[in-house]
C-alpha positions in Angstrom: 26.2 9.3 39.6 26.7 7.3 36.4 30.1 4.9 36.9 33.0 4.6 34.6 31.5 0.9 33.4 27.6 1.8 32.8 29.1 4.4 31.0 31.4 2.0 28.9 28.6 -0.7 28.6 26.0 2.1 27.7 28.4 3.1 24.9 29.1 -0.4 23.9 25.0 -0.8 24.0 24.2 1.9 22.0 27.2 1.2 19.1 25.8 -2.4 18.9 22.4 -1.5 18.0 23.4 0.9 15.8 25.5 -1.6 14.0 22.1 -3.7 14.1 20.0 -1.1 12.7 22.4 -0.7 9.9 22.6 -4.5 9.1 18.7 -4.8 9.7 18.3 -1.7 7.0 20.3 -3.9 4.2 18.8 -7.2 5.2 15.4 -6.9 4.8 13.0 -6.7 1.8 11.5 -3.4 0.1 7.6 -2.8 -0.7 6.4 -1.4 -4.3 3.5 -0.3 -4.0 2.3 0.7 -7.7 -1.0 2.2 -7.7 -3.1 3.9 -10.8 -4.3 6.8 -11.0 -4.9 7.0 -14.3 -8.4 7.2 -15.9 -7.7 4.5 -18.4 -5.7 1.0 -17.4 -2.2 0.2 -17.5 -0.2 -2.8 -18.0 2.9 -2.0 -15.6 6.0 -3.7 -16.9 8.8 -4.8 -14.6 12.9 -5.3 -15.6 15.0 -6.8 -13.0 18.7 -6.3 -12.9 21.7 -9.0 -12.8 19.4 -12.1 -12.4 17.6 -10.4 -9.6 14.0 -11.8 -8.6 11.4 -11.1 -11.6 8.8 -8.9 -9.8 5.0 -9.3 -10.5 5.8 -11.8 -13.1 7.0 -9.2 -15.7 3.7 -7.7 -16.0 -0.1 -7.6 -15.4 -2.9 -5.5 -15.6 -3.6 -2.1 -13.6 -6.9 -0.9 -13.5 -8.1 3.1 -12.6 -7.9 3.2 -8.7 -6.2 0.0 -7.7 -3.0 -0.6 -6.4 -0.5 -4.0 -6.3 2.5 -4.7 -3.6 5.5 -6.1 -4.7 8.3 -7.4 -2.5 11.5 -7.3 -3.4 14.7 -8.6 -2.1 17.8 -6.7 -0.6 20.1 -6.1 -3.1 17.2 -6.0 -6.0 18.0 -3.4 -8.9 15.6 -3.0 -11.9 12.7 -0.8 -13.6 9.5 -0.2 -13.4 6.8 1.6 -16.3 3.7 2.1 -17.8 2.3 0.4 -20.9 -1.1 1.6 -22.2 -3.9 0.6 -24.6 -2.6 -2.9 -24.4 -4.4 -5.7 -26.2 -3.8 -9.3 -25.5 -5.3 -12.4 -26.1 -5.8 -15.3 -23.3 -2.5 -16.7 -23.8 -0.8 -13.3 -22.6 1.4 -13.2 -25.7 1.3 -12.3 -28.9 -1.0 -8.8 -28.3 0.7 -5.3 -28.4 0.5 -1.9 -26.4 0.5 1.8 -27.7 2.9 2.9 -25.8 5.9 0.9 -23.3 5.2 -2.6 -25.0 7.5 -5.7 -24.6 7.7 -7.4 -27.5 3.7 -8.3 -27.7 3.6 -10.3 -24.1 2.1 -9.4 -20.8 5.2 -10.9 -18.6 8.0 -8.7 -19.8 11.2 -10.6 -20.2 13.0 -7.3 -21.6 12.5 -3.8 -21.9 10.0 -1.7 -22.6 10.1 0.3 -26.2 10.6 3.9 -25.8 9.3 6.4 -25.5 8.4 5.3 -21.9 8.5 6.5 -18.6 10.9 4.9 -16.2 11.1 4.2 -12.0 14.5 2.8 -11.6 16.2 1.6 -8.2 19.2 -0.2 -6.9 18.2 -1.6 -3.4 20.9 -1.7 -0.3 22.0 -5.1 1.2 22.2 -8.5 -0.8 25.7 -8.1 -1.4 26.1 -5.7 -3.4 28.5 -3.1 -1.0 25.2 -0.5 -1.0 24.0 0.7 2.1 21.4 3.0 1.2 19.1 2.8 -2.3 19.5 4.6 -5.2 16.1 5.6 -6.9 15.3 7.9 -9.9 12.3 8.9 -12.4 13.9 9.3 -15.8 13.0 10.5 -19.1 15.8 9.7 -20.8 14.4 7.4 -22.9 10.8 9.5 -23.7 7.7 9.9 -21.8 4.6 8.2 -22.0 3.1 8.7 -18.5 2.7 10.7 -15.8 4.7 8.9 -12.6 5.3 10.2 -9.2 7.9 7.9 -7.0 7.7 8.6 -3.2 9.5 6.7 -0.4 7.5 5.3 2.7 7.0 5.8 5.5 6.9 9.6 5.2 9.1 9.7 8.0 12.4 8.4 6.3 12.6 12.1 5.5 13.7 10.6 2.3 13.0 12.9 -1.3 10.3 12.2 -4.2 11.2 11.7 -7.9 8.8 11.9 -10.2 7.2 13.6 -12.8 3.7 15.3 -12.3 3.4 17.4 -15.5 1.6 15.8 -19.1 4.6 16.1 -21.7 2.5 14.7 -24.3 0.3 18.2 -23.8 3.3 19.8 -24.2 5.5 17.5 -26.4 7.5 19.4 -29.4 5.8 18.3 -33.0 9.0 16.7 -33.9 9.2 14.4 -30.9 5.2 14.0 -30.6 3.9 9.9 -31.1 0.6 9.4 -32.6 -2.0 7.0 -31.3 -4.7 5.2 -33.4 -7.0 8.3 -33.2 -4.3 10.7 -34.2 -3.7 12.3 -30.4 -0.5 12.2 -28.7 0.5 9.0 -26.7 4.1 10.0 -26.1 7.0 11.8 -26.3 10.3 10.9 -27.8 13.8 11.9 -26.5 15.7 13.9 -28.7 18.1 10.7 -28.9 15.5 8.5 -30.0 13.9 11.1 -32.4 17.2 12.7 -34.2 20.1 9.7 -33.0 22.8 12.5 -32.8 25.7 11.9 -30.5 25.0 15.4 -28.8 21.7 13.9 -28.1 22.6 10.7 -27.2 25.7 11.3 -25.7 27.7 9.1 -27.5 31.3 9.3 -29.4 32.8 12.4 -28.6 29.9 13.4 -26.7 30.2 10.9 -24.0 31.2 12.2 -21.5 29.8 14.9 -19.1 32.3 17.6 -20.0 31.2 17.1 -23.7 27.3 16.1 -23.2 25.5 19.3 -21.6 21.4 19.7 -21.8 20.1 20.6 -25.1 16.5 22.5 -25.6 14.2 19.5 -26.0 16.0 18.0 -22.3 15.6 21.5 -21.0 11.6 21.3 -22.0 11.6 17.7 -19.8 13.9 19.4 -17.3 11.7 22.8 -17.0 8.2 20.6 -16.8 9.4 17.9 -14.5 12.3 19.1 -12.2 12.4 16.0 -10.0 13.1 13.8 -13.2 16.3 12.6 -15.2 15.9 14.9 -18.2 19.1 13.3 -20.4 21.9 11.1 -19.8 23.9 13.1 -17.1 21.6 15.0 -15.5 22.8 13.1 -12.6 23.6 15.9 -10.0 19.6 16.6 -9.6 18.1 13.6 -10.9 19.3 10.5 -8.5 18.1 10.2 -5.0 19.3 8.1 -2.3 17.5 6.5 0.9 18.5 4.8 3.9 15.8 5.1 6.1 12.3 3.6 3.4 10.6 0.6 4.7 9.3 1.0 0.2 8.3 3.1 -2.2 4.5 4.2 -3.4 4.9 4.5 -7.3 1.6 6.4 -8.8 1.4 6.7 -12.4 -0.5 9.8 -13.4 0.2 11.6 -10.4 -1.3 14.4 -8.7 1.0 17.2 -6.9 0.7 15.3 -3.8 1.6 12.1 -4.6 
């Protein structure tokens, strides 16, 4: 028969290493995995937030089929996208990209120009008050590329982001970005395309009581579900973990990834 103290110091046992496992999940560092399946190269582009550790330099080259590991630090907020039909010369600056491009360089020290697909996260620990991470695909600044985001290990039960579907297949005329060859690259947001407050969500607009979808984020929302379609599509768009060891970010995604 189990005593009144192996009872207490089983209890006390068990809420210790609970309280480890929940100090251990905010202390250590995340895996990105970024891995192309694309038939063409990319040029992934990385943004970190609030001084956070620059990942992968800013930006290197992705060829079809390969994959690159990142580590990144607890606490560690920032983007991640695409850039395609990137030129650059030996010196790494100065050349341009189609699509997602950084102000001509290969190390991104800013954003990428829309329209461009974005994996954003805000990782637990580090100080920040988070205990679990925040993670989203979004399309509210355009689409240029398929991305699937899925946590690992598939155990952490935790849900994918992403979008599977080719907008630029589907991409309204008015939106649609032309490459050198006349074929679509990508596909603007209506804010980026018309500037409207309803579309931008801006001015009297800015709030979620005033800003609802409109028909060009209901196209995104309708082809890519799992995706941030506009600027509070919030409720169905962010996605929280506690439980990932990283995350596997494909760009040009099958259904599976």
């Amino acid at each position: 028969m189990e005593t009144p103290l192996r009872g207490r110091l089983f209890f006390f046992f068990f809420i210790v290493g609970a309280l480890w496992a929940s100090e251990r999940r905010e202390a250590v560092a995340t895996v990105f995995t970024l891995q192309n399946k694309c038939p063409y190269t990319v040029w992934p582009g990385t943004l970190s937030g609030n001084g956070a550790a620059v990942l992968g330099g800013g930006g290197f080259e992705l060829p079809p089929n390969s994959a690159v590991s990142l580590t990144a630090p607890p606490g560690w907020s920032g983007r991640f996208w695409a850039r395609t039909a990137c030129v650059f010369p030996p010196s790494g600056v100065s050349g341009s990209c189609a699509t997602g491009d950084c102000g001509g360089a290969l190390r991104c020290s800013g954003g990428g120009a829309p329209p461009v697909t974005l994996a954003e996260f805000t990782l637990a620990g580090g100080g920040n008050g988070a205990t679990k991470d925040f993670y989203d695909v979004s399309l509210v600044d355009g689409y240029n590329v398929g991305m699937g985001l899925r946590p690992t290990p598939a155990s952490s039960g935790c849900q994918y982001a992403g979008c599977v579907a080719d907008l630029n297949g589907r991409c309204p005329a008015e939106l649609r970005v032309a490459g050198a060859a006349g074929e679509t690259v990508a596909c603007r947001s209506a804010c980026e395309a018309f500037g409207g407050p309803e579309y931008c969500c801006t001015g009297d607009h800015g709030s979620p009581n005033t800003c609802g979808p409109t028909r060009y984020s209901q196209l995104f929302k309708a082809a890519c579900p799992a995706a941030y379609s506009y600027a509070y599509d919030d409720a169905t768009s962010t996605f929280t973990c506690s439980a990932a060891d990283g995350y596997l970010i494909t760009f040009c995604p099958e259904a599976d990834d």
